[in-house]
C-alpha positions in Angstrom: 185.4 143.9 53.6 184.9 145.2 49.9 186.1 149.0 49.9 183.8 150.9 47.4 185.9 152.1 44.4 188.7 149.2 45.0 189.3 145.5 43.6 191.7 145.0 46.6 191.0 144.5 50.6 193.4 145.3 53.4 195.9 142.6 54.6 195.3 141.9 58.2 198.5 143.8 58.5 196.6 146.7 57.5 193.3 146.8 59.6 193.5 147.8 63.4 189.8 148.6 65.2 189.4 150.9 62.5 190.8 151.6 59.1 192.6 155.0 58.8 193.2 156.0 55.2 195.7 158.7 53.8 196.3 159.8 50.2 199.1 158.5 48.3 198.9 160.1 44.6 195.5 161.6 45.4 194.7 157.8 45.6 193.2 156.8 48.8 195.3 153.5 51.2 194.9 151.9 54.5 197.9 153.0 56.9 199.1 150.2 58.0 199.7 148.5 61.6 203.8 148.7 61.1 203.3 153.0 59.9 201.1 153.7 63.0 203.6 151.6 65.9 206.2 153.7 64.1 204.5 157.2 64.2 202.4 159.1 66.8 199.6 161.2 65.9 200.1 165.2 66.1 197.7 168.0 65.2 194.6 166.7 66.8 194.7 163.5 65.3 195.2 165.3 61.4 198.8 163.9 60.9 200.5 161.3 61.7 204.4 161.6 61.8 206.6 158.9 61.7 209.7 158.7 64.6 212.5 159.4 62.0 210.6 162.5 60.9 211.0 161.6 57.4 207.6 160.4 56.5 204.1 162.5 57.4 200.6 161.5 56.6 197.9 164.1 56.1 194.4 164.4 55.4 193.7 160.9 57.4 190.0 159.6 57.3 188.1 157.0 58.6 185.0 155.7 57.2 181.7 155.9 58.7 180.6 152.9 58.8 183.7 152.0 60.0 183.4 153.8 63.1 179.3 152.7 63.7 181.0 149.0 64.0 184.2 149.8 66.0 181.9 152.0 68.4 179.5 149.1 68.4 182.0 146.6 69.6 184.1 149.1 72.1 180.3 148.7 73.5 180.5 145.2 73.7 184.0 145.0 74.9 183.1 147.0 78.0 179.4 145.9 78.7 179.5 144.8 82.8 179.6 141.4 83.3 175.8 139.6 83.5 174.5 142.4 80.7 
């Protein structure tokens, strides 16, 4: 997966069912797997803090497209037996 506006892809560390982004220096990054098993999501799903407290993320976003696919195979992944 190309991301538009980047000459770099996620690590496999990086990607879960769907990429969440935050801002670092107004520049947009994948949170990685390691951040979200140490944080928990607060405010609706708008930050994620970390357990220590020191670290938050805000202004998290997921793409669109992103979603279509990780809604299309949550279909899949569910779909009865014989279907």
């Amino acid at each position: 997966m190309v991301l538009p506006g980047f000459d770099w892809q996620p690590s496999d560390d990086e990607l879960a069912l769907v990429p969440i982004y935050t801002q670092e220096n107004g520049v947009p990054r994948v949170v990685t797997r390691i951040e979200l098993m140490l944080a928990r999501f607060e405010g609706g799903g708008a930050r994620l803090v970390h357990r220590d407290r020191t670290l938050v993320h805000q202004d998290l976003r997921i793409r669109r497209i992103d979603l279509a696919g990780a809604i299309e195979r949550l279909k899949q992944a569910h779909r009865p037996a014989g279907d």
